[in-house]
Z-matrix of the N, CA and C atoms (Angstrom, degrees):
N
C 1 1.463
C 2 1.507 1 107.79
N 3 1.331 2 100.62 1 137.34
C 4 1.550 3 99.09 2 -160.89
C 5 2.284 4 93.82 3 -100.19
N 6 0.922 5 103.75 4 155.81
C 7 1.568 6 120.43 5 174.52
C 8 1.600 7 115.01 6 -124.84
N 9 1.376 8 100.50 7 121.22
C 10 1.465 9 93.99 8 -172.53
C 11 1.987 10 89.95 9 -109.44
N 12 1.274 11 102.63 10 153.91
C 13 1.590 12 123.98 11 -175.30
C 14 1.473 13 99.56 12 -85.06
N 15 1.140 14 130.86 13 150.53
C 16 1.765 15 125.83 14 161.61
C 17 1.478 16 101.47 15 -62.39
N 18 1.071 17 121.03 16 134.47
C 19 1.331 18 115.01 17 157.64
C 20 1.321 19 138.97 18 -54.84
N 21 1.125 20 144.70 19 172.51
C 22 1.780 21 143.01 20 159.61
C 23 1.418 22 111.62 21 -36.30
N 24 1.146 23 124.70 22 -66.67
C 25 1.168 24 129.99 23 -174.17
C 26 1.776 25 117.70 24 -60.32
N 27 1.544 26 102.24 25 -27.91
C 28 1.530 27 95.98 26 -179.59
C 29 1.194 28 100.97 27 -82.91
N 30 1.735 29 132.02 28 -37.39
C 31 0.909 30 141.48 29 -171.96
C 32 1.595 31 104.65 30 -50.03
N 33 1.117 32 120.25 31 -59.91
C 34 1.572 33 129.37 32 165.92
C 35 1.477 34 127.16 33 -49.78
N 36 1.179 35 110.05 34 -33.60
C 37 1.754 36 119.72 35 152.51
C 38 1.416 37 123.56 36 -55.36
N 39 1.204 38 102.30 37 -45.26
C 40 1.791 39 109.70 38 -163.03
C 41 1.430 40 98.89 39 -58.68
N 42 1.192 41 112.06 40 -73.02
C 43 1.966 42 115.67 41 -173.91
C 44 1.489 43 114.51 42 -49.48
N 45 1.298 44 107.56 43 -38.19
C 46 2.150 45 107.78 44 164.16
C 47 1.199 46 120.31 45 -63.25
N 48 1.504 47 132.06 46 -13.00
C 49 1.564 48 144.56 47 -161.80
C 50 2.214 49 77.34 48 -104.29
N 51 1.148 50 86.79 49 -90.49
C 52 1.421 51 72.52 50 167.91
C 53 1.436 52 146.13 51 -15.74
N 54 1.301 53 110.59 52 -79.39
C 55 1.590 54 108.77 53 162.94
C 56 1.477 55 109.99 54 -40.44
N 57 1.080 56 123.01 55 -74.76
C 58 1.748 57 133.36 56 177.61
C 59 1.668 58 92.31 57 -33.03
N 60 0.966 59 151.92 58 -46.23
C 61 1.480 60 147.32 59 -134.96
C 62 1.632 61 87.44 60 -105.49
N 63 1.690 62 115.17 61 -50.61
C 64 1.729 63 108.28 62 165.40
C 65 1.355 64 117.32 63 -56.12
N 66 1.372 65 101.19 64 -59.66
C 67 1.915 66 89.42 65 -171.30
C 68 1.457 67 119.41 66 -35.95
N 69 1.652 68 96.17 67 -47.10
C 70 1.648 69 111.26 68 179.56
C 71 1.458 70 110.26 69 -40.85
N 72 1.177 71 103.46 70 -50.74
C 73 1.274 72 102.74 71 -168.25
C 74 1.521 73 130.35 72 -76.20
N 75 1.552 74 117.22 73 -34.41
C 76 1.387 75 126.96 74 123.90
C 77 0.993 76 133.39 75 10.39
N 78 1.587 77 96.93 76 -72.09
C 79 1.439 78 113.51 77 -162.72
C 80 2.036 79 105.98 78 -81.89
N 81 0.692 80 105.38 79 -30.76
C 82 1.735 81 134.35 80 -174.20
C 83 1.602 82 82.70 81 -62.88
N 84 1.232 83 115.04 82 -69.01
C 85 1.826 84 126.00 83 -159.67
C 86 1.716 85 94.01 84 -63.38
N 87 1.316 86 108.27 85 -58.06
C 88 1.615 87 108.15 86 168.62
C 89 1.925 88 121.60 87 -27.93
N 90 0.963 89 80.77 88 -70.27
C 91 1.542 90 105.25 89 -176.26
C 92 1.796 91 118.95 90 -41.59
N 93 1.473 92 88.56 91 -39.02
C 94 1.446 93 113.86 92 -164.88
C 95 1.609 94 92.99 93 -88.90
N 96 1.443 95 120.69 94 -44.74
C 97 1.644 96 113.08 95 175.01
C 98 1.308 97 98.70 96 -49.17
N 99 1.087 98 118.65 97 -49.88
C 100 1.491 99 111.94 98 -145.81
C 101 1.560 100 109.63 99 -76.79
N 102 1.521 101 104.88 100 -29.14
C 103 1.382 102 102.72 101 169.74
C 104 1.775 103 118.33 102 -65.66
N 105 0.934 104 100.52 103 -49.65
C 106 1.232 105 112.79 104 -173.34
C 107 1.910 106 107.98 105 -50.47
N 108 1.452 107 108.99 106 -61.12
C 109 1.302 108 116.48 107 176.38
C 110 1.749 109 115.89 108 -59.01
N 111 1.316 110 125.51 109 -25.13
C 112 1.402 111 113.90 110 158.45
C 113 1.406 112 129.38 111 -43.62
N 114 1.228 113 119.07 112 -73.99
C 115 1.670 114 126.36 113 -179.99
C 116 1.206 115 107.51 114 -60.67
N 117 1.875 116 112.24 115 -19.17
C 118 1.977 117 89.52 116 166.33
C 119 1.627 118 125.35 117 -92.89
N 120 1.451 119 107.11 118 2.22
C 121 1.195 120 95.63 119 164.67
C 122 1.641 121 128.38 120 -92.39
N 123 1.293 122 102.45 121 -3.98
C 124 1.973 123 123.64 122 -167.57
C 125 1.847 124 82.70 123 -83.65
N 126 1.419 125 103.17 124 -42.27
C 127 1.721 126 91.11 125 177.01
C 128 1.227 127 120.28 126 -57.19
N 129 1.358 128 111.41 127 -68.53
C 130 1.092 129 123.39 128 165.75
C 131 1.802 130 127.48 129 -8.03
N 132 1.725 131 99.61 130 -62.45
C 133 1.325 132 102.21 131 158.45
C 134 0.878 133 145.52 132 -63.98
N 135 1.386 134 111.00 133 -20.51
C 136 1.413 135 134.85 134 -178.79
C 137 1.685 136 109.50 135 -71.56
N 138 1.484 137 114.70 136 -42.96
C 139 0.904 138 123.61 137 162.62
C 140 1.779 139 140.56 138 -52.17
N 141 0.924 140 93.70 139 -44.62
C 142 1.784 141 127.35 140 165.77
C 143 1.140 142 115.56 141 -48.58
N 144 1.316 143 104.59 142 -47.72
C 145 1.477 144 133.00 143 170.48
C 146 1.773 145 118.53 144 -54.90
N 147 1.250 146 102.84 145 -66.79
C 148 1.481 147 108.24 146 164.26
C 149 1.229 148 129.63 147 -70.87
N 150 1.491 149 119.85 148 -8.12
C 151 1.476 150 123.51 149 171.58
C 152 1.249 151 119.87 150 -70.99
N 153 1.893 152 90.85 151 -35.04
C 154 1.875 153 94.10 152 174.53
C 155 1.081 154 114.09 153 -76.97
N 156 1.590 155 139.52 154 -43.96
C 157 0.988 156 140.58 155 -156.34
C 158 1.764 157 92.35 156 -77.93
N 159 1.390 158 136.23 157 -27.20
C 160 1.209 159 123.08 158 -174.02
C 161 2.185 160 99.20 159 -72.02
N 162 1.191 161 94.65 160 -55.82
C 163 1.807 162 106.69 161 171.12
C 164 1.258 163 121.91 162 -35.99
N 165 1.547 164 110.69 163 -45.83
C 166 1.473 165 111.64 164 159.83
C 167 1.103 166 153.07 165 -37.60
N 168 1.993 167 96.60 166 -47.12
C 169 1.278 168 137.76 167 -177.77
C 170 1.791 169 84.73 168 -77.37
N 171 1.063 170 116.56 169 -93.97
C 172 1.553 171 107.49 170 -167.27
C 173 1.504 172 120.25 171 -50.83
N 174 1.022 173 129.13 172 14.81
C 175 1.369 174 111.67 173 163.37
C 176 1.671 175 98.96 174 -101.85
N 177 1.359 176 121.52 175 -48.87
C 178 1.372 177 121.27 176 163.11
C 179 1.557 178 110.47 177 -18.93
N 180 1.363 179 110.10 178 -84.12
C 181 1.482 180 114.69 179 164.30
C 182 1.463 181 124.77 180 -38.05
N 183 0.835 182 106.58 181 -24.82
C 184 1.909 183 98.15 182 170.65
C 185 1.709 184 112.20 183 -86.53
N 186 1.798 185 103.88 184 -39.46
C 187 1.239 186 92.13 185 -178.24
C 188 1.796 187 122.65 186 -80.08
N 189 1.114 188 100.53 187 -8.37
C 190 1.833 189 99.38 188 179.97
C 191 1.680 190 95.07 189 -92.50
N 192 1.249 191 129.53 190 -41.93
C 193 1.860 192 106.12 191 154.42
C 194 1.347 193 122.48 192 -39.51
N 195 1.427 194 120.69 193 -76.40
C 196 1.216 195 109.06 194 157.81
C 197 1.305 196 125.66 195 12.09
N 198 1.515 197 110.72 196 -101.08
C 199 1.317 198 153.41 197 156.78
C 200 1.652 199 115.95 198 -12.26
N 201 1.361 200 110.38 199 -32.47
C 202 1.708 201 117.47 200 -177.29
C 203 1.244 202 97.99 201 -121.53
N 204 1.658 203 144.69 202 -21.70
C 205 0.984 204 130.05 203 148.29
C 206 1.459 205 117.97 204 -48.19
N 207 1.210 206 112.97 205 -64.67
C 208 1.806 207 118.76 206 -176.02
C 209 1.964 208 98.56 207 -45.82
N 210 1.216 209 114.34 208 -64.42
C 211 1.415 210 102.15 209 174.24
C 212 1.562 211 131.69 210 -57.19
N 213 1.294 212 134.04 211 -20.85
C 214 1.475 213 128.19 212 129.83
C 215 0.912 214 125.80 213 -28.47
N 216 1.588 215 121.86 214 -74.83
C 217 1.578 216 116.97 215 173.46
C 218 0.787 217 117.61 216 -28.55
N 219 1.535 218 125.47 217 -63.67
C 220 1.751 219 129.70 218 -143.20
C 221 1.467 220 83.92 219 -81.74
N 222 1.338 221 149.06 220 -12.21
C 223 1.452 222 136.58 221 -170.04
C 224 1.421 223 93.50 222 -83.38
N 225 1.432 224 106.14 223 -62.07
C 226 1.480 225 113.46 224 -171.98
C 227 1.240 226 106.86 225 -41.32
N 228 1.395 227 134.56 226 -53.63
C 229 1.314 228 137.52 227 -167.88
C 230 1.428 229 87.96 228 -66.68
N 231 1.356 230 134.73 229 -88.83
C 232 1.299 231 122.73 230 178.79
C 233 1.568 232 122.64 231 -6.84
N 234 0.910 233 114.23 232 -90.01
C 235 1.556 234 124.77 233 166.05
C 236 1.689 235 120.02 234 -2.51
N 237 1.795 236 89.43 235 -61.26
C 238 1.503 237 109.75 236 -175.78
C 239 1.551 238 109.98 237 -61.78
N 240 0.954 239 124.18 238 -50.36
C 241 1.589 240 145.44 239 162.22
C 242 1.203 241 102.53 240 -40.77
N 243 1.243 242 131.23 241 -62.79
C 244 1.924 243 129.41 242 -175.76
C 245 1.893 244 85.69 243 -71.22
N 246 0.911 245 143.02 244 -57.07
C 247 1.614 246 133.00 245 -153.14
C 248 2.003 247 96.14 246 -72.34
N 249 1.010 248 119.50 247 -40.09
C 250 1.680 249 134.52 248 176.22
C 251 1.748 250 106.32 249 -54.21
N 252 1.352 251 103.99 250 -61.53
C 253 1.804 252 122.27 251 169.48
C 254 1.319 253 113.35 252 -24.96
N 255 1.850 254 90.92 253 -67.09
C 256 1.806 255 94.65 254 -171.96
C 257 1.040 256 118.23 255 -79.67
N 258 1.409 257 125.15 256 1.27
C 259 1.729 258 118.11 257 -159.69
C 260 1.490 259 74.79 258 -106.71
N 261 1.074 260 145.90 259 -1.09
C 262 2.142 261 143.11 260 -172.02
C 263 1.773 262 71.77 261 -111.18
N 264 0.964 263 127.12 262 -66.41
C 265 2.235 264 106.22 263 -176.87
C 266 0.993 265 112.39 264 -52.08
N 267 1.109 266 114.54 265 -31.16
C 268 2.017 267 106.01 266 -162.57
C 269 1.732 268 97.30 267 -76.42
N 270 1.643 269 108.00 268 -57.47
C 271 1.422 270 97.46 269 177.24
C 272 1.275 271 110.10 270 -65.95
N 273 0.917 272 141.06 271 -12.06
C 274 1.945 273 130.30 272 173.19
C 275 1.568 274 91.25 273 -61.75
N 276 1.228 275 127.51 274 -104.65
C 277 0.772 276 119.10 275 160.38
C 278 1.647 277 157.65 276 41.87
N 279 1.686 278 94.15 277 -80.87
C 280 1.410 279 100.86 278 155.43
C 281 1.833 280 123.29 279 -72.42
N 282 1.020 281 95.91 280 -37.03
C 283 1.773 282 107.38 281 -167.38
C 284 1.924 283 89.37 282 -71.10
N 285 1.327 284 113.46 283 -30.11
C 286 1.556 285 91.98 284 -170.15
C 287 1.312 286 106.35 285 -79.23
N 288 1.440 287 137.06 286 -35.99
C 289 1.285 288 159.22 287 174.47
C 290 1.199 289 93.76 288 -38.28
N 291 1.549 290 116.88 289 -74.35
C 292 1.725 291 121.83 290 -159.43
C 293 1.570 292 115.70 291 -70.77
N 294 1.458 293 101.48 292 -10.65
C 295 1.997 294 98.78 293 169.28
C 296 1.514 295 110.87 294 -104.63
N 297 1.117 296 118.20 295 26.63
C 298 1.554 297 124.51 296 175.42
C 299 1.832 298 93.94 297 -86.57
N 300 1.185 299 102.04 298 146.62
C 301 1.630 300 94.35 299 172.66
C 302 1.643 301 90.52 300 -88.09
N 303 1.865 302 95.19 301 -175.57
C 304 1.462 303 105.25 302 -170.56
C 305 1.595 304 118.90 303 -72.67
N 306 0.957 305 98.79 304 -19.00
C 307 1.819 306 105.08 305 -164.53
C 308 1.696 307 91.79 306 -90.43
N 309 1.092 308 139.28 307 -26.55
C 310 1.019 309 134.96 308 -143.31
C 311 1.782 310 102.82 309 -110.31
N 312 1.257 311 109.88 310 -24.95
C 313 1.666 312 113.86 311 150.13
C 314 1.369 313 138.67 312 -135.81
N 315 1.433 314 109.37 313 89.23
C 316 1.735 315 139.62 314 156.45
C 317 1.801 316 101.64 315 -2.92
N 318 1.376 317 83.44 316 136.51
C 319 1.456 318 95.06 317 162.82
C 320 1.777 319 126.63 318 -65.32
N 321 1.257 320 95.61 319 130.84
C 322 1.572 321 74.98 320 -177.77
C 323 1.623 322 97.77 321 -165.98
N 324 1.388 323 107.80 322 147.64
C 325 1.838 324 113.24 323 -172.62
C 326 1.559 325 102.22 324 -131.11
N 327 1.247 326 127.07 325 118.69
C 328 1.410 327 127.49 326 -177.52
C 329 1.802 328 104.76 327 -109.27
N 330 1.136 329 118.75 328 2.35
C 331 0.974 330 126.12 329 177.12
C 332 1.703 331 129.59 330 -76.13
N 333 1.256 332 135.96 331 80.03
C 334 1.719 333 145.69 332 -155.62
C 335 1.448 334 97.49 333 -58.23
N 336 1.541 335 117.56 334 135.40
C 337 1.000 336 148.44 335 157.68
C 338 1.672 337 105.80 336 84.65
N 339 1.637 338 122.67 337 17.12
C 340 1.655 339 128.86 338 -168.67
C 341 1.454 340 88.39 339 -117.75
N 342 1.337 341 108.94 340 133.75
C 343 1.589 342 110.31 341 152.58
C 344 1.538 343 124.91 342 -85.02
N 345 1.129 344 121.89 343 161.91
C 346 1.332 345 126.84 344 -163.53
C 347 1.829 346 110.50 345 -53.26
N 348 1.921 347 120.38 346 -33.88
C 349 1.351 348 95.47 347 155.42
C 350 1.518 349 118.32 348 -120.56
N 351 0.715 350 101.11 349 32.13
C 352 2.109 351 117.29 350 153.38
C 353 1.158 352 97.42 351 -18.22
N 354 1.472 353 122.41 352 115.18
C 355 1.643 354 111.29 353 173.07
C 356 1.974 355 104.75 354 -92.51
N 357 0.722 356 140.25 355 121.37
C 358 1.231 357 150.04 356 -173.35
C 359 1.507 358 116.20 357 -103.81
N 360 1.420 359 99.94 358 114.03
C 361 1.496 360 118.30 359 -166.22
C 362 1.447 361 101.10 360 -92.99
N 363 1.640 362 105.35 361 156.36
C 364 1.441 363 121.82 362 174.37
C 365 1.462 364 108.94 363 -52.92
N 366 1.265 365 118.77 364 142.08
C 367 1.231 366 112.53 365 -177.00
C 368 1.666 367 146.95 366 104.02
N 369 1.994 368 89.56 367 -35.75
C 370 1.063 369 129.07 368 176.12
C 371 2.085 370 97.77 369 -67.98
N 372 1.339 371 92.90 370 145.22
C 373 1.718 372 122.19 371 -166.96
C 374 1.727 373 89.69 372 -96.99
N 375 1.423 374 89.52 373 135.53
C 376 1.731 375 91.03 374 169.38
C 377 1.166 376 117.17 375 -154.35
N 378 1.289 377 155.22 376 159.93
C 379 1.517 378 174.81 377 13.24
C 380 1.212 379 118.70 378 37.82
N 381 1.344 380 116.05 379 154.91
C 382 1.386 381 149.52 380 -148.66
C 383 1.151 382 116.82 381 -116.20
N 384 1.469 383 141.62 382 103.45
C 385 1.521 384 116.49 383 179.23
C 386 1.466 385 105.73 384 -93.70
N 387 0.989 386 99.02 385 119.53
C 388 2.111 387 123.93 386 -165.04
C 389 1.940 388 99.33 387 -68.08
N 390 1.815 389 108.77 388 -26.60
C 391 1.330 390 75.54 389 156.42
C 392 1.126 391 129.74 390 -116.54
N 393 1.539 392 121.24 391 4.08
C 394 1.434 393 107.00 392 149.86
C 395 1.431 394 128.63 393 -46.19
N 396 1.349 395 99.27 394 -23.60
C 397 1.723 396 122.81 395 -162.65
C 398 1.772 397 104.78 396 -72.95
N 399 1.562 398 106.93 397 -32.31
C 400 1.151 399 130.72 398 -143.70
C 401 2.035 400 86.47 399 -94.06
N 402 1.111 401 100.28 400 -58.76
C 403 1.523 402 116.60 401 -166.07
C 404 1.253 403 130.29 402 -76.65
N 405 1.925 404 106.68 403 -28.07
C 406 1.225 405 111.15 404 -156.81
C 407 1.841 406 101.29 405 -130.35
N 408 1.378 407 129.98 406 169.50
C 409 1.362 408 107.57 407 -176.97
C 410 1.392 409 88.16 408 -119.11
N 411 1.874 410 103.39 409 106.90
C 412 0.677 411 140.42 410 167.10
C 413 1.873 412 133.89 411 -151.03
N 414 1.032 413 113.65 412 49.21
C 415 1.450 414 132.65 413 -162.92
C 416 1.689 415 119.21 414 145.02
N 417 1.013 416 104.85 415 127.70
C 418 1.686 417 116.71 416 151.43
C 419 1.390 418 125.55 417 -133.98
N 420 1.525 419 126.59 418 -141.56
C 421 1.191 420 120.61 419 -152.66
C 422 1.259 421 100.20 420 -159.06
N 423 1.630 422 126.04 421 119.84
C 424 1.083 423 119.33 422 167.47
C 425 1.785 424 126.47 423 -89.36
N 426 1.206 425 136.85 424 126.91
C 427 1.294 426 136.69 425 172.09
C 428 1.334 427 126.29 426 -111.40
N 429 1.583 428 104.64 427 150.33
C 430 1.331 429 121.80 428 -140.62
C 431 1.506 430 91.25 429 -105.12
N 432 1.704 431 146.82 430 100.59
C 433 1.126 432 159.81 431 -161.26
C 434 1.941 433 104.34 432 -112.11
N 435 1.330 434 109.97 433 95.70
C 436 1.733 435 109.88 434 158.70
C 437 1.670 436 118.90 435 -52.02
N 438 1.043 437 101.86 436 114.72
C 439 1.606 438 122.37 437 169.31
C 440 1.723 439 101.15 438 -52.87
N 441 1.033 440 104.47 439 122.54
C 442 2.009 441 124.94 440 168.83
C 443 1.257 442 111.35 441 -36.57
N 444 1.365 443 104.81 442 -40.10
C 445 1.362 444 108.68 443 164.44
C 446 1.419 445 142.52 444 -135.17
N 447 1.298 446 142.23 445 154.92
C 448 1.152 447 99.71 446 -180.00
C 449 1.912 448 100.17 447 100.47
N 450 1.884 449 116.42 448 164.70
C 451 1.714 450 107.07 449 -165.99
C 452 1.558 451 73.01 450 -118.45
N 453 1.511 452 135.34 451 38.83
C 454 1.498 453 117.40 452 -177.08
C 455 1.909 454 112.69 453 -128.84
N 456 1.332 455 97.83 454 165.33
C 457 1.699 456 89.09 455 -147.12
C 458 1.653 457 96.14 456 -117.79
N 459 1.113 458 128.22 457 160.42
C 460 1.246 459 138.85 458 154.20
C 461 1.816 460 135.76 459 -105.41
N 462 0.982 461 114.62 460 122.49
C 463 1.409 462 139.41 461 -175.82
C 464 1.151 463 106.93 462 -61.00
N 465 1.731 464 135.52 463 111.87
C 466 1.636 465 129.03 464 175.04
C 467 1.573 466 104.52 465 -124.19
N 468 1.052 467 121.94 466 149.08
C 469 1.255 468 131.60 467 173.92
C 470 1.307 469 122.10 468 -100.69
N 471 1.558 470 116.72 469 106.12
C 472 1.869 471 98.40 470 -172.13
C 473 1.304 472 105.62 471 -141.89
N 474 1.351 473 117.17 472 148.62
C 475 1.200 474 134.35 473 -156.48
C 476 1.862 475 104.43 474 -52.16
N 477 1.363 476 100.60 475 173.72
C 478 1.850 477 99.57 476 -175.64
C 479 1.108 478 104.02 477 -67.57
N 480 1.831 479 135.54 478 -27.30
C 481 1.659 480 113.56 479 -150.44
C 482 1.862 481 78.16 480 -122.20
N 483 0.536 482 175.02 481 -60.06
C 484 1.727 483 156.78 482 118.42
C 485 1.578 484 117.08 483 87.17
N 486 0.698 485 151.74 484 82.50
C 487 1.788 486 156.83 485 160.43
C 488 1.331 487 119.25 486 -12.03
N 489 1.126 488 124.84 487 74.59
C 490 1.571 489 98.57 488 -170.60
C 491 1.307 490 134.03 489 -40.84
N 492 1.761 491 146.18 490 146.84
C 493 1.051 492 126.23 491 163.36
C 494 1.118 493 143.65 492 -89.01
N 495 1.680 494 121.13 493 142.65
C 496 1.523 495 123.22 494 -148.67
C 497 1.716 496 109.71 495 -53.65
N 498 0.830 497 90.66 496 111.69
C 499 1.358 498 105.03 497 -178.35
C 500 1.381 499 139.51 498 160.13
N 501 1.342 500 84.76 499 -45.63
C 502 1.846 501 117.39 500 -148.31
C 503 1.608 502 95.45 501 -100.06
N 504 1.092 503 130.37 502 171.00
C 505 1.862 504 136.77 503 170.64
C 506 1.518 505 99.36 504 -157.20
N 507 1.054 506 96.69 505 172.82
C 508 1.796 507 126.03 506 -142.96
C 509 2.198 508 89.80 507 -85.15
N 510 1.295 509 90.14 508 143.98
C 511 1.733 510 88.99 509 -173.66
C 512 1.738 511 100.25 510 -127.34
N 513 1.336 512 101.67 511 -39.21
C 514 1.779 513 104.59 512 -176.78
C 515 1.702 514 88.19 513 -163.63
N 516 1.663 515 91.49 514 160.03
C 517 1.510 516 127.51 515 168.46
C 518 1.785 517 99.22 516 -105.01
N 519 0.932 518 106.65 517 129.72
C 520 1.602 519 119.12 518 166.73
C 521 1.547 520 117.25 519 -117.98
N 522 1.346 521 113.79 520 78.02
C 523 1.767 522 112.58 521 160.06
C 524 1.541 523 120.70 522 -90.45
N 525 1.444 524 109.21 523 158.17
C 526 1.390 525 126.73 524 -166.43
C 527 1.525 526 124.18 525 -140.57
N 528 1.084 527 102.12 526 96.80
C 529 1.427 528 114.05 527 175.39
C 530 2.105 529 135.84 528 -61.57
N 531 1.301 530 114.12 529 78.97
C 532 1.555 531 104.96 530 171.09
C 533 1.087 532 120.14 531 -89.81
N 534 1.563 533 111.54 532 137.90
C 535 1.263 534 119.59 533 168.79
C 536 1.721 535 105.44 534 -125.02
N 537 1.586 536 120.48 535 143.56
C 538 0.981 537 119.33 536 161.45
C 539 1.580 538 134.19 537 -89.24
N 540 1.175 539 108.01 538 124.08
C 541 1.843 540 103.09 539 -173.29
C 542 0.842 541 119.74 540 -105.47
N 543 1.493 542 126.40 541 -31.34
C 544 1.746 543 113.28 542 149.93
C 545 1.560 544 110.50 543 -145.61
N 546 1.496 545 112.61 544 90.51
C 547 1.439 546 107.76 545 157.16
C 548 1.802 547 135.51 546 19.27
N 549 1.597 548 74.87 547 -81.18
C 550 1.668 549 82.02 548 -167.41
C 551 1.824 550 119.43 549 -66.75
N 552 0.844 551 103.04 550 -11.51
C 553 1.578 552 136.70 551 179.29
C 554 1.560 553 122.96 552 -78.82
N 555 1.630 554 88.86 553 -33.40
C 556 1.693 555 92.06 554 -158.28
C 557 1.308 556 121.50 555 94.22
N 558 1.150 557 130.11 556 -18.71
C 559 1.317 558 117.19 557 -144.61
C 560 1.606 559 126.93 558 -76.36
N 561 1.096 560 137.41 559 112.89
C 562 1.376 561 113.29 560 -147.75
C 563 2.048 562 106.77 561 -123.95
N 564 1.414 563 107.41 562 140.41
C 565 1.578 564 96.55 563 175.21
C 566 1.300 565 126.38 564 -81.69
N 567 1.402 566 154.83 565 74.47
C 568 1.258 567 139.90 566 -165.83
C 569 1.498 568 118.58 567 -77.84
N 570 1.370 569 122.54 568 115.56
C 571 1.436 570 114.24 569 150.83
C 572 1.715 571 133.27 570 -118.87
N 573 1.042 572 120.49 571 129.01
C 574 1.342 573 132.82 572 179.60
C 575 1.560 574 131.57 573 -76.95
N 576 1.153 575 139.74 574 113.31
C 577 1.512 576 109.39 575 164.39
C 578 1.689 577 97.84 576 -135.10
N 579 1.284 578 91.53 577 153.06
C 580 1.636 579 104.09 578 169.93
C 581 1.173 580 100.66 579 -108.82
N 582 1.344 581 114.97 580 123.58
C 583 1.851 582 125.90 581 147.80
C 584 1.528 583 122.42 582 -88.74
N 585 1.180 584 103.93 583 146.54
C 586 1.386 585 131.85 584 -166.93
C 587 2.228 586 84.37 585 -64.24
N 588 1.419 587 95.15 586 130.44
C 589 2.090 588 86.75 587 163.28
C 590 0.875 589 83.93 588 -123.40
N 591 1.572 590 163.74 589 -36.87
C 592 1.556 591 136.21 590 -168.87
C 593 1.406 592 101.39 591 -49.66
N 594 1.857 593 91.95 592 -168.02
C 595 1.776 594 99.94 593 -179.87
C 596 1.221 595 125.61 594 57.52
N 597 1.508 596 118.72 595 20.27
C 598 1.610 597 128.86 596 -176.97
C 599 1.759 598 112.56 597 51.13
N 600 1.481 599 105.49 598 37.42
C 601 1.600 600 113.56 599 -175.18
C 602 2.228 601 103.47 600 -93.50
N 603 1.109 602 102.39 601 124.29
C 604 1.588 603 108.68 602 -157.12
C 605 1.843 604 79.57 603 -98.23
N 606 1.874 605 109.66 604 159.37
C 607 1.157 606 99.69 605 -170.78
C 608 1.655 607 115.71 606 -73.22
N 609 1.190 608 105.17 607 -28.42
C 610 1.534 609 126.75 608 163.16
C 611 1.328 610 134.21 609 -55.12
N 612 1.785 611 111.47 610 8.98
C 613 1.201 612 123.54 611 162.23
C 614 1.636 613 117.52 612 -85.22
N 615 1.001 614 104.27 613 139.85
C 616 2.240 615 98.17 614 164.68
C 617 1.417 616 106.09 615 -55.34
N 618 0.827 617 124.08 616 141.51
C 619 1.432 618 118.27 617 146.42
C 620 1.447 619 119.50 618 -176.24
N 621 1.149 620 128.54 619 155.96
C 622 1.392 621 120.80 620 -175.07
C 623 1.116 622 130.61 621 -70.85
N 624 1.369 623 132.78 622 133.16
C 625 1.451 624 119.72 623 -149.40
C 626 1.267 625 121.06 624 -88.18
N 627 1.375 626 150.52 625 144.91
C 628 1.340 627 130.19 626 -173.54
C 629 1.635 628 120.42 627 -73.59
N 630 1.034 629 119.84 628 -21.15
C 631 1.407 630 131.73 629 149.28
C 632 1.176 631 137.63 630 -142.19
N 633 1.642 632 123.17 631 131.70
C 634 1.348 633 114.98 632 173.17
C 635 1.148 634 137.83 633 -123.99
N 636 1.555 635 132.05 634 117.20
C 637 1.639 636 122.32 635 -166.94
C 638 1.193 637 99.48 636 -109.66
N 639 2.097 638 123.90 637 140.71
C 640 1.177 639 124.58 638 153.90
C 641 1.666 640 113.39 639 -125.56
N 642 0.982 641 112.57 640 123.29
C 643 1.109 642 139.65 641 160.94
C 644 1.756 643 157.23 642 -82.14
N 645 1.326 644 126.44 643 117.76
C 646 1.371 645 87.59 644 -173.18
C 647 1.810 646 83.44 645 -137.71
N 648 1.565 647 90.22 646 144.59
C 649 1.556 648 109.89 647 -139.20
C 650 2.190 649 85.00 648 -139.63
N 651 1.130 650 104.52 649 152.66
C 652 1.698 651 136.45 650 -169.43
C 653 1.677 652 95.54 651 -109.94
N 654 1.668 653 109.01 652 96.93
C 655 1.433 654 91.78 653 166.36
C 656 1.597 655 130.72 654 -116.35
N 657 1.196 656 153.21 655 151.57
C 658 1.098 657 143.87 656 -165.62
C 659 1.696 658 101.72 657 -48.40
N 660 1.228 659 116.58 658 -174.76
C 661 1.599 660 125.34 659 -175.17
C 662 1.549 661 81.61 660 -110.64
């Protein structure tokens, strides 16, 4: 049996069929990266894209919480400050009432729809009768005066029919209720309430008072 050798020339073919058959293939694998790596970078952006717009959204959302938390506080603190105010009127108030001797302060109830010993519970809504208020000394008006200098205010006390001064606006109504329970004794009923006058609140509205003290107090004759 005879064996024939490839010749020179095939011999010289074979490894170029080859190479040509790598490059090809190369080129094929090339081709195919490149396809492949296009549409993942358009994702990519695409993605990027929605990360911010999601990041956006939550920082938005954090800062308007923020934003309505901080304004709570400062109410609350506010608030606390007007509820602190009247409970420093209510005891003014009472203590000046209870060192008056007896002759020297009249019975008198400025309070609408309460009789003179009406016990009046926490909570309870009240009004002013503006002309008891008007006639009898039984109510005034506290006003709220800006300091010259400085973001801090001063507290004045002025009678019910009184002018306010330019400047200043209305902070609380302070009426005061005496009743006598036994004469000969002294014995006297005091009740207090401060109403809120900011907030366009007239004294002749109900409303609950920001503080209330009742008392019943022994006064000289």
């Amino acid at each position: 049996m005879e064996h024939f050798l490839p010749t020179t020339q095939q011999r010289s073919l074979t490894p170029t069929k080859a190479l040509a058959n790598t490059q090809y293939s190369l080129r094929g694998k090339s081709s195919m990266g490149k396809n492949d790596h296009t549409p993942r970078w358009h994702g990519q952006g695409g993605m990027s894209l929605v990360e911010s717009l999601i990041g956006l959204v939550v920082l938005t959302i954090v800062l308007v919480s923020a934003a309505q938390l901080f304004r709570v506080q400062v109410m609350h603190l506010s608030l606390s400050e007007r509820a602190r105010q009247a409970d420093t009127q209510a005891n003014n108030v009472m203590n000046s009432l209870a060192a008056y001797n007896q002759s020297a302060l009249p019975d008198t109830n400025p309070f609408s729809g309460k009789s003179s010993t009406q016990t009046i519970a926490d909570g309870d809504q009240l009004s002013l009768n503006t002309n008891v208020c008007q006639t009898a000394f039984a109510c005034d008006k506290i006003v709220r005066i800006p300091q010259a200098s400085g973001s801090g205010v001063d507290y004045t006390v002025l009678s019910w029919s009184q002018t306010l001064p330019t400047g200043s606006s209305l902070a609380y109504y302070r009426g005061w209720r005496v009743t006598t329970i036994d004469a000969a004794k002294h014995v006297r009923q005091l009740t207090v309430a401060i109403m809120p006058a900011d907030l366009n609140n007239q004294p002749g509205d109900a409303i609950e008072p920001l503080a209330l003290r009742q008392s019943t107090v022994v006064q000289r004759q």
